[in-house]
KEKE-3310 file (N, C-alpha, C; in steps of 0.2 Angstrom, whole numbers, plus 5000, padded with zeros to 4 digits):
npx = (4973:4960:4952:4956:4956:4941:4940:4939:4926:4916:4921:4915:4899:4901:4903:4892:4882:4882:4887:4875:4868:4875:4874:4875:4889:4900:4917:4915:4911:4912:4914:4909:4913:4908:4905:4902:4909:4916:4920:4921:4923:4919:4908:4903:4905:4895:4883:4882:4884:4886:4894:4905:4912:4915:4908:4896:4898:4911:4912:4903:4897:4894:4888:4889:4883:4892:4895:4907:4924:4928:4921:4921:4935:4934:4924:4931:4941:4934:4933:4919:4921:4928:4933:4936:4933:4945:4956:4973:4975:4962:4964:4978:4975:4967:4976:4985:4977:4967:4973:4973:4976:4982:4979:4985:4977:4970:4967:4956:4955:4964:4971:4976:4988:4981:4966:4952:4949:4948:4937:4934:4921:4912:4898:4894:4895:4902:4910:4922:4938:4947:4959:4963:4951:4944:4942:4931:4924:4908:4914:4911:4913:4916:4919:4922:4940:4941:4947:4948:4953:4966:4976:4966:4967:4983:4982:4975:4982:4994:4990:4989:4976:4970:4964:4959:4957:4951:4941:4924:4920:4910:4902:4897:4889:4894:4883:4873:4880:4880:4866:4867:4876:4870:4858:4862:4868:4882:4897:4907:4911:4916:4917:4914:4915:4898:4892:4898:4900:4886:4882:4890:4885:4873:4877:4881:4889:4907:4923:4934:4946:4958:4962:4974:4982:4988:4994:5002:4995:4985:4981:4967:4959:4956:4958:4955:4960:4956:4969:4973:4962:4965:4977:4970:4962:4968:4966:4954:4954:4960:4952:4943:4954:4955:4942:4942:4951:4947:4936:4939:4947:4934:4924:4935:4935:4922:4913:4901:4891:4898:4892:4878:4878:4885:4876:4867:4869:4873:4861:4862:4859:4861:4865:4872:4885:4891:4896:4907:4912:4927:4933:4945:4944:4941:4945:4961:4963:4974:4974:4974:4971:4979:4988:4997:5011:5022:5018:5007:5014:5023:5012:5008:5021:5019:5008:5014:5023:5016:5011:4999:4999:5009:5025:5025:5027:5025:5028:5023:5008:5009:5005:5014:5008:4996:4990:4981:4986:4977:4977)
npy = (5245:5243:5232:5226:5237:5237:5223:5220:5224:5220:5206:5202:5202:5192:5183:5180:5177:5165:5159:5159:5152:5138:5123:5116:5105:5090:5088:5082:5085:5096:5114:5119:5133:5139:5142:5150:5151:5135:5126:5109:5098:5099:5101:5089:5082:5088:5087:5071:5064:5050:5045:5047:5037:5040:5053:5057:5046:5045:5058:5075:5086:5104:5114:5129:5144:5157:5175:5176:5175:5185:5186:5173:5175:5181:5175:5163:5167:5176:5162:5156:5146:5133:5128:5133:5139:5149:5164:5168:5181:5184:5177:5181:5194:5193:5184:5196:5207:5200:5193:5181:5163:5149:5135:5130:5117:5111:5115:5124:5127:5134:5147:5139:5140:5146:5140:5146:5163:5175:5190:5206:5214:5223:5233:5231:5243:5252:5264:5263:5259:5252:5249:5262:5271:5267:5277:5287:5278:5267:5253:5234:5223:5205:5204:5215:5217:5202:5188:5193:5204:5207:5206:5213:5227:5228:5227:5239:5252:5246:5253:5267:5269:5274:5262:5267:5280:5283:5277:5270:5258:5245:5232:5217:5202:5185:5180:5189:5198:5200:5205:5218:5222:5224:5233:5243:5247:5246:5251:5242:5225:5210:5193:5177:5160:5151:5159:5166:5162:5161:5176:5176:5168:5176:5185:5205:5209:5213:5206:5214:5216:5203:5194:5186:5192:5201:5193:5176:5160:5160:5157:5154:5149:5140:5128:5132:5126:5134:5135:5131:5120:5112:5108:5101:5093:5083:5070:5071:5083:5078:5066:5074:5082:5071:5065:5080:5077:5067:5069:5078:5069:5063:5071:5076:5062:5059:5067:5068:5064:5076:5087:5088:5089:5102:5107:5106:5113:5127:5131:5133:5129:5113:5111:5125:5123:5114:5119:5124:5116:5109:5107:5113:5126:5129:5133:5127:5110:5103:5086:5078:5090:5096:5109:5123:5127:5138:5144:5153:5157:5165:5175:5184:5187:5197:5205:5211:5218:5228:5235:5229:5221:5217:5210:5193:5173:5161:5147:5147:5144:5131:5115:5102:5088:5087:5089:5089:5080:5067:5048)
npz = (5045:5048:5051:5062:5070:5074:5083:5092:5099:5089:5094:5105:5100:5092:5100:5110:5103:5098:5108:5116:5108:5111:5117:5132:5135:5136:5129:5118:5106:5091:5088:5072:5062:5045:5027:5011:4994:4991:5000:4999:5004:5019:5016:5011:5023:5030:5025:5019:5030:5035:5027:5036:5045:5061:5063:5073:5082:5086:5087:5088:5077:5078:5068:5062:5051:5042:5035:5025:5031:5040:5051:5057:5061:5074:5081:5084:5092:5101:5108:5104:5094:5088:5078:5060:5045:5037:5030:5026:5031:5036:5048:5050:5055:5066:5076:5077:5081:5092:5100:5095:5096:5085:5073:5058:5050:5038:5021:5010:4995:4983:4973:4956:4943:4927:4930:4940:4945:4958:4954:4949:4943:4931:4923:4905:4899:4906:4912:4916:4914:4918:4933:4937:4936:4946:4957:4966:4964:4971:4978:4979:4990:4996:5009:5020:5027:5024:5015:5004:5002:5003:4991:4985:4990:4986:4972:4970:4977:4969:4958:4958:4969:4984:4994:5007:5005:4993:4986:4988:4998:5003:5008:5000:4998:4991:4983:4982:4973:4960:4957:4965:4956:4941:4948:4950:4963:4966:4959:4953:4959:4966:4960:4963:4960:4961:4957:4949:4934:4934:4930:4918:4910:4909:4903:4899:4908:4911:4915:4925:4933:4941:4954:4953:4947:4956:4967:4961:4962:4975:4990:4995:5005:5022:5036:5050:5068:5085:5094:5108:5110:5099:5107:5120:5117:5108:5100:5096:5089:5080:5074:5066:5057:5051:5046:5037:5028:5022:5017:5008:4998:4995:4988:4975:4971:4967:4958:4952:4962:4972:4965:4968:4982:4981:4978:4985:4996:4991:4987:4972:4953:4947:4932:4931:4941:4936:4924:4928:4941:4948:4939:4925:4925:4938:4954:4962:4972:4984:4983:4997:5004:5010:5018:5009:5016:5012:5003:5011:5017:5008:5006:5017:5017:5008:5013:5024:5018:5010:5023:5029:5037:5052:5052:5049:5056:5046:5054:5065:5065:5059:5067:5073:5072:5070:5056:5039:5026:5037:5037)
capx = (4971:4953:4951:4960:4953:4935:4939:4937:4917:4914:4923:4910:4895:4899:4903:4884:4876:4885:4887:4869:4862:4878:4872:4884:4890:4906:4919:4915:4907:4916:4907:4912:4910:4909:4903:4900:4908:4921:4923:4918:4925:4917:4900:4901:4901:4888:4877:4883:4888:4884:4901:4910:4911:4916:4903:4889:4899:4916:4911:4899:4899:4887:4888:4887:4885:4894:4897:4914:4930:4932:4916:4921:4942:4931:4921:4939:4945:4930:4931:4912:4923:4934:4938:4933:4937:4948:4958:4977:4971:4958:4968:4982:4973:4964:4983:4988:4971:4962:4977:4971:4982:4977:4984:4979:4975:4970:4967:4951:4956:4969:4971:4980:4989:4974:4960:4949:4953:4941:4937:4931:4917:4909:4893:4898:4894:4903:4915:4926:4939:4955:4958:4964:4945:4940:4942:4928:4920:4908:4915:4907:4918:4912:4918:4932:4944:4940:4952:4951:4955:4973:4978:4964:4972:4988:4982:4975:4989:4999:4988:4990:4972:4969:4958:4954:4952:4949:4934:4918:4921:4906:4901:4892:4889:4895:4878:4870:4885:4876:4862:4870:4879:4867:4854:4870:4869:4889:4902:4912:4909:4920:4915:4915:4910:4895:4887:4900:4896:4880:4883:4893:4879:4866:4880:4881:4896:4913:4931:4940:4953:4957:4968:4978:4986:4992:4996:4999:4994:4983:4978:4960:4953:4959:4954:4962:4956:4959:4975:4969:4957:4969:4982:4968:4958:4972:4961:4946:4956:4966:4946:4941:4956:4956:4937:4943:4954:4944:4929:4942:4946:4927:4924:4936:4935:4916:4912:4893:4888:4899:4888:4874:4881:4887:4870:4861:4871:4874:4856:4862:4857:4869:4868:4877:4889:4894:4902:4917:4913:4930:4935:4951:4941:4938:4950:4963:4962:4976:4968:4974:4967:4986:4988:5004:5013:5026:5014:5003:5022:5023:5004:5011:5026:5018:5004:5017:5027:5011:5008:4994:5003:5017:5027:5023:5031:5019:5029:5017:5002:5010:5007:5020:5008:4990:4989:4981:4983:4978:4972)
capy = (5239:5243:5225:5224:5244:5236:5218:5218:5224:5213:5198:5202:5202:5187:5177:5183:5178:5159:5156:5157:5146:5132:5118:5113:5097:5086:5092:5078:5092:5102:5119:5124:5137:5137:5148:5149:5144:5131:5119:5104:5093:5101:5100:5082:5081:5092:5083:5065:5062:5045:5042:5047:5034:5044:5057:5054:5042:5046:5065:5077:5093:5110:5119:5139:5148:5165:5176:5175:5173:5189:5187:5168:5174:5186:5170:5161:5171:5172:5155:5151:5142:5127:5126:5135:5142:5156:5167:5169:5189:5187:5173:5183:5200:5187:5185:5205:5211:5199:5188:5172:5157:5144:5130:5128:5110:5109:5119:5119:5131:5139:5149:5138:5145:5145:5139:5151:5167:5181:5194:5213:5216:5231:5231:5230:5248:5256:5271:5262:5253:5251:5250:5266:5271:5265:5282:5289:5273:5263:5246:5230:5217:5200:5205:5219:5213:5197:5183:5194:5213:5207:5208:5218:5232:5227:5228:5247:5254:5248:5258:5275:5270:5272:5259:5267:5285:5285:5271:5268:5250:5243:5223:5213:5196:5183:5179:5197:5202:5200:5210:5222:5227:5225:5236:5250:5250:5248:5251:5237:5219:5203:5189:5169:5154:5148:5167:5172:5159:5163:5181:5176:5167:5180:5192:5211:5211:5211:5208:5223:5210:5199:5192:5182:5199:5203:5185:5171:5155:5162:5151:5156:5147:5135:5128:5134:5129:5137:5130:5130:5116:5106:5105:5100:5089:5082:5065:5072:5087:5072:5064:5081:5083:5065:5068:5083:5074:5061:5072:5080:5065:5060:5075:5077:5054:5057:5072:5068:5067:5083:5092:5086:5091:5107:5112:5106:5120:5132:5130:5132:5122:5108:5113:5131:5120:5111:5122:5125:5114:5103:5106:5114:5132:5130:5134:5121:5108:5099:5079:5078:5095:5099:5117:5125:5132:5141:5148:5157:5163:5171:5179:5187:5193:5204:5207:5215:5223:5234:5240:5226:5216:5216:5202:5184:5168:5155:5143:5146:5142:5123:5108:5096:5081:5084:5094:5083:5075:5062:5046)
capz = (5049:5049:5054:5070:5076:5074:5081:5100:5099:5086:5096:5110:5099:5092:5106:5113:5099:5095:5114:5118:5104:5112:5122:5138:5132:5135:5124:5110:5100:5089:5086:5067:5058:5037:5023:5005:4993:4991:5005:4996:5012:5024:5014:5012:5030:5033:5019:5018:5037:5035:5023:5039:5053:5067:5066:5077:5084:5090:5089:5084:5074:5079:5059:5061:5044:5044:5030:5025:5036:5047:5057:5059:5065:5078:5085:5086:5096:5107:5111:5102:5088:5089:5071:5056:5039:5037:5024:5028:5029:5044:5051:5056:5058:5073:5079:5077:5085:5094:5101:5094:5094:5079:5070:5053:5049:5030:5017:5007:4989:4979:4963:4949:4937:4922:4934:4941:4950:4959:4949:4951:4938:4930:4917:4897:4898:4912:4909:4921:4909:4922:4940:4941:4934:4949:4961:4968:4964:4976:4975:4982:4994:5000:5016:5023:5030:5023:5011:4997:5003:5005:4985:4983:4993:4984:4965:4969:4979:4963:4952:4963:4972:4991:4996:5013:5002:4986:4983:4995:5000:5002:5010:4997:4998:4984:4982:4979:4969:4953:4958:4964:4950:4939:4950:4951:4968:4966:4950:4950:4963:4966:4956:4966:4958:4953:4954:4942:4929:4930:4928:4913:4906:4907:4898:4901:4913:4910:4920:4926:4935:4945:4961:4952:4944:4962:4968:4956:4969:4981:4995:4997:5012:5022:5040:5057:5075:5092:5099:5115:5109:5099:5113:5126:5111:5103:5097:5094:5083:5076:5068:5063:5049:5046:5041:5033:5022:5019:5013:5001:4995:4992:4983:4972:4967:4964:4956:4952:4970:4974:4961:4970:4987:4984:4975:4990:5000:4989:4982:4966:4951:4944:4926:4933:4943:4927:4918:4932:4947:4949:4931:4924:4926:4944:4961:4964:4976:4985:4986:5001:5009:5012:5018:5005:5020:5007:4998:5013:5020:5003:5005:5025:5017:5005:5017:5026:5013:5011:5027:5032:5045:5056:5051:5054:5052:5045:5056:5070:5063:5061:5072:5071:5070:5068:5048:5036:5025:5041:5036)
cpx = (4964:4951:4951:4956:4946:4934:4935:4929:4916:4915:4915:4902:4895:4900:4894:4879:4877:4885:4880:4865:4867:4874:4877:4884:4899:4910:4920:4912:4914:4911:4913:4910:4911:4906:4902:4906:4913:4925:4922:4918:4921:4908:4899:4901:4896:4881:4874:4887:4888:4890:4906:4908:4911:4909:4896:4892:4903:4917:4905:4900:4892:4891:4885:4890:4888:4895:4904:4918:4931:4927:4919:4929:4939:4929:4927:4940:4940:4930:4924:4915:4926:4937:4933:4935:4939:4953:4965:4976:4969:4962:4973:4980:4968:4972:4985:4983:4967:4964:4975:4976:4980:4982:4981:4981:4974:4967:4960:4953:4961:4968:4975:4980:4982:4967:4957:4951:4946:4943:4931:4927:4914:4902:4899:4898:4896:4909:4922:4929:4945:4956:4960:4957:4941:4938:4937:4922:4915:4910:4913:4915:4915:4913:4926:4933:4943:4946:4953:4952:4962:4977:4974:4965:4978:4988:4978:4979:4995:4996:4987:4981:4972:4963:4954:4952:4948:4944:4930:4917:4914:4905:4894:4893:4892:4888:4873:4875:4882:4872:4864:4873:4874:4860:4857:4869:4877:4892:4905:4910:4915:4915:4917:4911:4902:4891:4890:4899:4888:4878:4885:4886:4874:4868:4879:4887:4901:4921:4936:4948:4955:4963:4973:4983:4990:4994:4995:4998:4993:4981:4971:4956:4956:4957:4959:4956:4960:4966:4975:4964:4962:4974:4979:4964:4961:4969:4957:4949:4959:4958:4945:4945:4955:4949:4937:4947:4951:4936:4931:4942:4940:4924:4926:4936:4929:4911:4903:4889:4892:4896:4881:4875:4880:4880:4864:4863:4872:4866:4856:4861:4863:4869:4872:4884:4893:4896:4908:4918:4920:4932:4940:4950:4939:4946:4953:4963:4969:4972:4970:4972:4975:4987:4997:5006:5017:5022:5009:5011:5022:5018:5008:5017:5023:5010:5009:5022:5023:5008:5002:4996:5007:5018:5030:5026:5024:5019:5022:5010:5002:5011:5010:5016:5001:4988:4985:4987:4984:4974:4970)
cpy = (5240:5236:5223:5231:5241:5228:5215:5219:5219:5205:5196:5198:5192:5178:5175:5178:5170:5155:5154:5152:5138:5127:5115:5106:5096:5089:5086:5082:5095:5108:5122:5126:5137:5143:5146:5153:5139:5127:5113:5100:5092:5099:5093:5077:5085:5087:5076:5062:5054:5040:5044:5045:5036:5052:5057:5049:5045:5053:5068:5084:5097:5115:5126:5142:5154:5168:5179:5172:5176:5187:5179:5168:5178:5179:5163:5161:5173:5167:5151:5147:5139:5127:5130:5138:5150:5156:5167:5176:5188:5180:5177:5189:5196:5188:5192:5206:5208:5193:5179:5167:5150:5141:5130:5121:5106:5116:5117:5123:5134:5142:5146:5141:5139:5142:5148:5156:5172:5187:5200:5211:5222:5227:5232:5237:5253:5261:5267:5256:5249:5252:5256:5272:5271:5271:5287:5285:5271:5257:5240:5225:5211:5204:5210:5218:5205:5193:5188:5201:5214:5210:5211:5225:5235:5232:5237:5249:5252:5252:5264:5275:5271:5269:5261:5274:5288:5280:5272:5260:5247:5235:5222:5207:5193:5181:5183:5202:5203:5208:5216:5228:5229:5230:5242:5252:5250:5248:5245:5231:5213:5198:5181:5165:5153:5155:5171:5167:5158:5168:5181:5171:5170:5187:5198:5214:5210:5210:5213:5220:5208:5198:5189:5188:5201:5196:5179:5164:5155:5157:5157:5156:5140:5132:5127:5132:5130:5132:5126:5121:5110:5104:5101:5094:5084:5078:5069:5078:5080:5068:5068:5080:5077:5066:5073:5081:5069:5065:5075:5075:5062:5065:5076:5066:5056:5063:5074:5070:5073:5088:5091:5090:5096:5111:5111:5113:5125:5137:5133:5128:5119:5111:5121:5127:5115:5111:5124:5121:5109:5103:5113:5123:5132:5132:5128:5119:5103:5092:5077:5082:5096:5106:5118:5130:5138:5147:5155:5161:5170:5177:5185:5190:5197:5207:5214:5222:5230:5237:5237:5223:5219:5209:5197:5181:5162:5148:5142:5145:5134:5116:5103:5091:5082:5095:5088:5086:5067:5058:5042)
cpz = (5052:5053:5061:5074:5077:5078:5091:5104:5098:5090:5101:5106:5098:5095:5111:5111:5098:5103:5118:5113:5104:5117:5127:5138:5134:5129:5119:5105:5097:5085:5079:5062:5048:5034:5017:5001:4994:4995:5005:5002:5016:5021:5013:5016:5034:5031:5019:5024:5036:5033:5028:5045:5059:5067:5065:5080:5090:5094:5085:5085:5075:5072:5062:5054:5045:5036:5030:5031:5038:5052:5060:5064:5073:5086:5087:5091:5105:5110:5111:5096:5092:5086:5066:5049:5037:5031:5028:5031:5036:5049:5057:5058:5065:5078:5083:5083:5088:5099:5103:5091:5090:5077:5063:5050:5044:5026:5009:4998:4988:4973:4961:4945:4930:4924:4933:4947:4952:4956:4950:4943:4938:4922:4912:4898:4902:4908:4912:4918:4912:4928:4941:4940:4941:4957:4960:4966:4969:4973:4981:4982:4996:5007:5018:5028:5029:5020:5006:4998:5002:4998:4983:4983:4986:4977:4965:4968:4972:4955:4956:4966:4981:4991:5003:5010:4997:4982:4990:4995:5004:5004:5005:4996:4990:4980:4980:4974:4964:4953:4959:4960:4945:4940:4953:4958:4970:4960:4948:4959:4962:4964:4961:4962:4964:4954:4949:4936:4929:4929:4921:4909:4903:4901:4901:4907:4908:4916:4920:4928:4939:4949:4960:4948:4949:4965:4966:4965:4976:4984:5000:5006:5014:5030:5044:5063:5079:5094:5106:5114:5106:5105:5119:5121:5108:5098:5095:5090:5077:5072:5066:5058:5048:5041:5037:5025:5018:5015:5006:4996:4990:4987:4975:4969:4966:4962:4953:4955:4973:4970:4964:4977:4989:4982:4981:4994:4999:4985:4974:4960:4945:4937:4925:4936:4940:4924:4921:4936:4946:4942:4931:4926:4932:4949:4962:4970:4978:4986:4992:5006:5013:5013:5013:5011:5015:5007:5002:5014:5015:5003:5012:5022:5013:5009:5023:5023:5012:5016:5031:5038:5046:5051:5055:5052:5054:5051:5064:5073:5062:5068:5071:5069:5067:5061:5044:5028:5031:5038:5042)
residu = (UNK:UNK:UNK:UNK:UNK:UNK:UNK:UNK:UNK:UNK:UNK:UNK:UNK:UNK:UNK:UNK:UNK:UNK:UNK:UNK:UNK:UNK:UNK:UNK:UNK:UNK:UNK:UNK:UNK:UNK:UNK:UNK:UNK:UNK:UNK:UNK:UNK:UNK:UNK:UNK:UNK:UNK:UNK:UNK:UNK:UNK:UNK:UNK:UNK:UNK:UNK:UNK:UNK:UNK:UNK:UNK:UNK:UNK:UNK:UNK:UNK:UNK:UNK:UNK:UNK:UNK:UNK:UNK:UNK:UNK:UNK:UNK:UNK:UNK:UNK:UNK:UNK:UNK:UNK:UNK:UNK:UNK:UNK:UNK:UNK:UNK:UNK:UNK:UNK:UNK:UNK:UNK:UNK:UNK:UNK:UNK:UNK:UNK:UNK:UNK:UNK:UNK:UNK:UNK:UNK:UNK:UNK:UNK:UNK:UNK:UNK:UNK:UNK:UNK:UNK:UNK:UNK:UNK:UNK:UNK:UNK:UNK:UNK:UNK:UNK:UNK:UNK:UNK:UNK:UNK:UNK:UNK:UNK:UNK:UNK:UNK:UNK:UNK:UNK:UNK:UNK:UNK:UNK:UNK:UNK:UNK:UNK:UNK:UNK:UNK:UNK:UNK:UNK:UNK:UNK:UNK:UNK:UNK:UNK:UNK:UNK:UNK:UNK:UNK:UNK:UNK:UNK:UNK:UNK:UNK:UNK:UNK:UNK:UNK:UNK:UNK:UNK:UNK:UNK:UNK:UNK:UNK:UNK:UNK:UNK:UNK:UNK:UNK:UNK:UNK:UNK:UNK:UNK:UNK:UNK:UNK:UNK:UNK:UNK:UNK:UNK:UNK:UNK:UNK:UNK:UNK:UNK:UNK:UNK:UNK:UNK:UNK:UNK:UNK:UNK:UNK:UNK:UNK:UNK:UNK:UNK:UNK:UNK:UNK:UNK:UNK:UNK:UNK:UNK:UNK:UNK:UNK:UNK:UNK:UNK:UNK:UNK:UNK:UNK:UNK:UNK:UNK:UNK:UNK:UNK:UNK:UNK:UNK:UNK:UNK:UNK:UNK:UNK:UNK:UNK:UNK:UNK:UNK:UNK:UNK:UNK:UNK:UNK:UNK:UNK:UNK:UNK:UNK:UNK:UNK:UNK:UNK:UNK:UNK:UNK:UNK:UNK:UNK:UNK:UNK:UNK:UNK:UNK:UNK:UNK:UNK:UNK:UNK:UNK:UNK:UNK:UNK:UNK:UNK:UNK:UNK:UNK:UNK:UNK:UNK:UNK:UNK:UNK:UNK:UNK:UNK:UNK:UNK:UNK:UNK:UNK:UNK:UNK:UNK:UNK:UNK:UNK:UNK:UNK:UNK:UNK:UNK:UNK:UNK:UNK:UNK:UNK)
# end
């Protein structure tokens, strides 16, 4: 529980840091936080405000980037978020160690069976041909304690590694994972769209293996806010997912201008976004932005099962009325 021993500094820091760059305003605002990659939704209300009526009208949204998903369940939990994108993973380590009370609302990615899954990489030429290879490795994580430590954890521990002693766990971005490796500042890295298709382009890597080996239908990334806020907000949480869902929907019906979109925020260039984005090789997407409660349940029991949580019951992360798909 590395996450939780570390989380009550942290909270502070990023309340400090997100509170002072807030404006005292009426509560028509929602401050929320996001990330890279895969909130399609969410970026084509950042991007393309313009296709949603209500913002700048009925409300308005203050965008804070973070990398990844723990720093953003931290700022939750402070009370400088309202709402923002989280992994089931740092969600409930927020809950465990930080006693945050959240709803989640929609849901922005999953693993489908033969889409795309995250995936630990090693050069073509690495000695390291199998997870259990990987002991007294350094090995690169977006974020520890982040969305993807949960079956990363998992897929060690069932090959005889410890993850807190027998590798040096290492924070690297999804956007310098490339480099990284290829500049051996670590052994092996996690692979995210479109940095890993264009890793796969350039050649000289290969996949060691991926998340979907330790849980088939992962639920990635999904979007939780403070309860606090919807229970006092209810309306104005109540246009948010509608916007959420409606953004989903915009995305996945017009995939030309979502390739436009996300390369404007990812500044990535469309002809790399081309060979996965939104095609049978990419992350599933409910069209609705429906969160698959089930399915995180399943993620929490085997989070438990391993010694990461206490166990949780997903139910308490559901609002009776305000989930989308709202239209």
């Amino acid at each position: 529980m590395r996450t939780v021993s570390r989380w009550m500094l942290a909270t502070g820091a990023v309340a400090a840091v997100i509170a002072g760059a807030s404006p005292s305003r009426a509560q028509q605002t929602i401050r929320v936080g996001w990330t890279i990659p895969a909130e399609e939704s969410k970026y084509w209300m950042m991007r393309r405000p313009a296709e949603f009526p209500n913002i700048g009208k009925t409300y308005n949204i203050e965008w804070t980037q973070f990398q990844g998903t723990a720093p953003m369940t931290q700022a939750l939990a402070a009370g400088a978020l309202d709402c923002a994108t989280q992994a089931p993973l740092s969600l409930s380590n927020g809950v465990v160690g930080g006693n945050l009370k959240a709803y989640i609302v929609a849901q922005h990615v999953f693993e489908k069976p033969g889409g795309f899954s995250v995936y630990w990489a090693v050069m073509d030429d690495s000695p390291i041909k199998t997870i259990a290879d990987l002991k007294g490795k350094t090995v690169g994580i977006s974020v520890i304690g982040g969305g993807t430590q949960g079956p990363f954890n998992l897929l060690l521990k069932q090959n005889s590694i410890d993850p807190a002693k027998d590798i040096k766990l290492v924070e690297v971005g999804f956007a310098v994972s490339e480099d990284a490796l290829r500049q051996g500042r670590v052994d092996a890295v996690n692979m995210n769209q479109p940095f890993a298709a264009r890793a796969e382009a350039k050649g000289g890597t290969r996949k060691l293996f991926s998340l979907s080996q330790a849980m088939p239908n992962i639920v990635h990334i999904l979007e939780a806010c403070r309860a606090d806020f919807v229970d006092k907000n209810p309306e104005l949480a109540k246009a948010y997912v509608r916007d959420i869902t409606s953004g989903m929907k915009k995305a996945l019906a017009n995939r030309e201008e979502t390739l436009k979109v996300v390369s404007e925020v990812l500044k990535a260039p469309i002809p790399v976004l081309e060979t996965y984005l939104l095609k049978d090789n990419d992350f599933g997407r409910d069209p609705g932005a429906a969160p698959n409660f089930p399915a995180i349940q399943k993620m929490l029991d085997i989070y438990a099962d391993t010694g990461m949580l206490p166990k949780l019951d997903v139910a308490q992360f559901k609002h009776p009325t305000i989930v989308a798909p709202l239209e």
